[in-house]
C-alpha positions as CSV (number, residue, x, y, z in Angstrom):
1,X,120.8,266.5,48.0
2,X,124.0,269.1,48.0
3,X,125.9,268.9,45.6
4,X,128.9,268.6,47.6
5,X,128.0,265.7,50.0
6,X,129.0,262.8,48.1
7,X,132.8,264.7,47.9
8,X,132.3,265.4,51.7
9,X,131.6,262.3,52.4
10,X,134.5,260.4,49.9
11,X,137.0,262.7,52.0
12,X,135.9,261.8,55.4
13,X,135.3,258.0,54.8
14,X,138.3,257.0,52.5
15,X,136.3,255.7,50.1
16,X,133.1,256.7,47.8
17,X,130.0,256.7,49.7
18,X,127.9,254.6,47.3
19,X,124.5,254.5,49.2
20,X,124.8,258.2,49.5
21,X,121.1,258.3,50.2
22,X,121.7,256.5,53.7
23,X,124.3,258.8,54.9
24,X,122.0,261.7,54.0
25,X,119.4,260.1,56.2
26,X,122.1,259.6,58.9
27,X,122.7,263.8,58.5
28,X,119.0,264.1,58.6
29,X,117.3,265.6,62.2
30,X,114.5,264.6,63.4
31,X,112.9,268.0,62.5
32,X,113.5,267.6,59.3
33,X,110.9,264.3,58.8
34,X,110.4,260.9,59.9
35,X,113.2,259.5,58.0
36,X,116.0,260.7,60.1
37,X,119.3,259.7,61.7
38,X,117.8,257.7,65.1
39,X,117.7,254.3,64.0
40,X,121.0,254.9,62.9
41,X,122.6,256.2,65.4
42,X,121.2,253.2,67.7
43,X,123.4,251.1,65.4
44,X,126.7,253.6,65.2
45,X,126.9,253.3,68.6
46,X,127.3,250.0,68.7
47,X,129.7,249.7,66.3
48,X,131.4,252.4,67.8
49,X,131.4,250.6,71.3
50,X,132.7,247.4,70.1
51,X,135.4,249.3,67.7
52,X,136.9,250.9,71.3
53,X,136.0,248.2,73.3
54,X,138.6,245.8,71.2
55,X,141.4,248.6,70.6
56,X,141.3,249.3,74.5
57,X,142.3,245.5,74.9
58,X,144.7,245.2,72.3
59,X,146.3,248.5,72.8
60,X,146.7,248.2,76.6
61,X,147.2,244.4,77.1
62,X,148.7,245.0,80.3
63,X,145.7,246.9,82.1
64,X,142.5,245.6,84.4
65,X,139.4,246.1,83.2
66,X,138.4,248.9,85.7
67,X,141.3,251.4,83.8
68,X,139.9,249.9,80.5
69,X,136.5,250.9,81.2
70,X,137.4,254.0,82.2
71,X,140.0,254.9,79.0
72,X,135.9,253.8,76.9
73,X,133.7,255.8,79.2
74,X,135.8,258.9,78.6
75,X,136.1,257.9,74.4
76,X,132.4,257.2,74.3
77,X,130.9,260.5,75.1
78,X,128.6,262.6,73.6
79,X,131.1,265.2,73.7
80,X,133.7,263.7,72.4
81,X,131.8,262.2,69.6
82,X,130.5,266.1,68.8
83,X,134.2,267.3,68.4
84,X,134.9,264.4,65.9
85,X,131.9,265.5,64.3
86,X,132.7,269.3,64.5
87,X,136.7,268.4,63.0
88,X,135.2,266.3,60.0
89,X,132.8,269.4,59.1
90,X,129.6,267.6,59.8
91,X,127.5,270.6,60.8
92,X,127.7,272.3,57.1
93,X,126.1,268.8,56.0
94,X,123.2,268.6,58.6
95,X,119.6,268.6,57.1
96,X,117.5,270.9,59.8
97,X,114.3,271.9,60.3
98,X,113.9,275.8,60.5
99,X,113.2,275.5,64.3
100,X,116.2,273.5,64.5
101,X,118.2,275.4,62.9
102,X,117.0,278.8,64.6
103,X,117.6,277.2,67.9
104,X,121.2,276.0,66.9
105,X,121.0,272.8,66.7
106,X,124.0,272.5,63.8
107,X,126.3,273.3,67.0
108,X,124.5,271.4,69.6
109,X,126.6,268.1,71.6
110,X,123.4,266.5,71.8
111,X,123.1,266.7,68.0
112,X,126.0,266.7,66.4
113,X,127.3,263.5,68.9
114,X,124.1,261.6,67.5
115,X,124.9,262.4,63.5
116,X,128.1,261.6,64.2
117,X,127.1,257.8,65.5
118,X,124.5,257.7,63.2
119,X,127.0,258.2,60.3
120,X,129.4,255.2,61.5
121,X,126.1,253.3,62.0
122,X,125.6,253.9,57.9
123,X,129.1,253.1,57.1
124,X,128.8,249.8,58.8
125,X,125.3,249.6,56.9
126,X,126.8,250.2,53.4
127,X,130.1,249.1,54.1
128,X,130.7,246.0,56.8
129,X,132.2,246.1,59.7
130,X,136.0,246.4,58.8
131,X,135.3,249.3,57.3
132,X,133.3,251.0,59.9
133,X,136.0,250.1,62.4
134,X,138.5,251.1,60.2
135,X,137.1,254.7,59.9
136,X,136.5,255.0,63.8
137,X,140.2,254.2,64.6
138,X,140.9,256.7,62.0
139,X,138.8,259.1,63.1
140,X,139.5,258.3,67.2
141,X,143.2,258.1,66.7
142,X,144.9,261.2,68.4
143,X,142.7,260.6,71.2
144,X,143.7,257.3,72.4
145,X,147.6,257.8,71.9
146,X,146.8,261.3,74.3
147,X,145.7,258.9,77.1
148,X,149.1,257.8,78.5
149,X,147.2,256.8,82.1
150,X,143.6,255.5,82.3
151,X,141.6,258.8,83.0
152,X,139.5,259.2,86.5
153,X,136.1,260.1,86.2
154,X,136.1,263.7,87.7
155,X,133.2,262.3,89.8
156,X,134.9,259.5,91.3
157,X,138.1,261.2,91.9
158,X,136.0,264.0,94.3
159,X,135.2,261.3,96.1
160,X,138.2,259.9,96.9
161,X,139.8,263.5,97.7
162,X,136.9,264.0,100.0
163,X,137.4,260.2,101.5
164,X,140.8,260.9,102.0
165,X,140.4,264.5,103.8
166,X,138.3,263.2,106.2
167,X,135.0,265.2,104.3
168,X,131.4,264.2,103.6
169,X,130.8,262.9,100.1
170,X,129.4,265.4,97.5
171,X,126.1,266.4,96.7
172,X,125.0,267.5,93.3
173,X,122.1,270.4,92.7
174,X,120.7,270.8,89.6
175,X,120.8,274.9,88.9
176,X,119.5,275.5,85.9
177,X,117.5,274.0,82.8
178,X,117.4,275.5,79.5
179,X,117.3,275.4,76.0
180,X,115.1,273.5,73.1
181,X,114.2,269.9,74.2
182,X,116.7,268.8,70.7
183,X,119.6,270.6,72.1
184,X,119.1,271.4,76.3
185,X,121.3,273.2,78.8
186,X,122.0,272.2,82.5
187,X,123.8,273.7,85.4
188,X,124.7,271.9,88.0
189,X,126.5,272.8,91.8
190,X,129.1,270.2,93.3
191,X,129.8,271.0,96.7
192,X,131.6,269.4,99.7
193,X,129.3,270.9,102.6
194,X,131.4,273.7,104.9
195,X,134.4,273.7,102.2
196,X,133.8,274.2,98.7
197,X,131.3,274.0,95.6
198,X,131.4,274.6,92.0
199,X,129.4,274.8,89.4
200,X,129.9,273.1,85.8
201,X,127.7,273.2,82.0
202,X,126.2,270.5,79.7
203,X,124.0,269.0,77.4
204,X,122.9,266.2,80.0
205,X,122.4,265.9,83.9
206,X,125.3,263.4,84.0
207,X,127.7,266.2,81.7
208,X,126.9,268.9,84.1
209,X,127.7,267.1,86.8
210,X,130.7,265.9,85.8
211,X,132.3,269.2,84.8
212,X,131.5,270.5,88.3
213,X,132.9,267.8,89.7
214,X,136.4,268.7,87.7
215,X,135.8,272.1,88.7
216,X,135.5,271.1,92.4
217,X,138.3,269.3,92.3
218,X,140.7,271.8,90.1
219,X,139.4,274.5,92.8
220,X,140.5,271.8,96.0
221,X,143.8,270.8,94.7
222,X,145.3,274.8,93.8
């Protein structure tokens, strides 16, 4: 164990660790052994769900549940739990294998979004819940105070814009698949048939898609 985790961790939670041995398990990749951070990150991102899920409703008391759900969908995402990961300095704590590491896995969404849900899954663990949904609102903050309107999907709002232009809906191609099976790439074309397309990155199908789907509909709407 680095010397340095259990400050690491006593910064990023609020409070000391104590079980430090479960939140090096929740930093551990697969790669790395059998004991590693899946089981909990099944947990985190439950606790994670419900921490949102009851913020939303007291935050917005005013709102139907279809904006609700979309303000979670867009605070749930692998993405977005790999930038809270990346701002708390998780990757310098990650315990790789060498593959792993060689095939950048310390920087990957897929993996750094996992670690990151694993870790609140430990807090909960060694904590409780208050705790665990104490350090998500922490940890979440800035991003619910930037939503001042319930986000569209990209996806959804292409197909209204091509609804209401008269257009076919549009079809998604998958372009391109790459990268280790712990950390994948895919490409993926959006297009509105005898108008437009674009094309959009990310560590999942459904990621891809949706950033060429906001790339569609930036290109539409110039």
């Amino acid at each position: 164990m680095s010397d340095s985790l259990p400050g690491w961790l006593t910064g990023v939670l609020g409070t000391a660790p104590g079980d430090v041995a479960m939140y090096q398990r929740a930093l551990t990749h697969g790669s790395q052994g059998a004991v590693n951070y899946e089981r909990l990150e099944f947990l985190g991102d439950r606790v994670l769900g419900l921490t949102l899920a009851e913020w939303l409703y007291e935050r917005f008391p005013d709102e139907p549940e279809g904006k609700l759900s979309r303000r979670f969908n867009s605070l749930v995402t692998g993405q977005v739990c790999a930038e809270v990961a990346r701002e708390i300095g998780v990757a310098s704590h990650l315990r790789l294998g060498k593959q792993a590491r060689d095939d950048g896995a310390s920087d990957s969404d897929n993996v750094l979004g996992d670690v990151m849900e694993a870790l609140i899954g430990a807090h909960f663990l060694a904590h409780g819940f208050a705790e665990a949904r104490a350090l998500v609102r922490r940890l979440w903050d800035s991003r619910i105070d930037a939503q001042a309107a319930a986000p569209k999907h990209p996806k959804s709002a292409l197909q209204e814009w091509a609804a209401a232009n008269n257009r076919r809906a549009p079809d998604y191609e998958l372009i391109d698949r790459s990268g280790p099976g712990h950390a994948p790439r895919f490409r993926v074309k959006a297009v509105i048939a005898k108008l437009a397309d674009a094309e959009g990155e990310g560590s999942s199908k459904q990621e891809a898609e949706t950033a060429a789907a906001a790339a569609l509909l930036e290109r539409l709407q110039k």
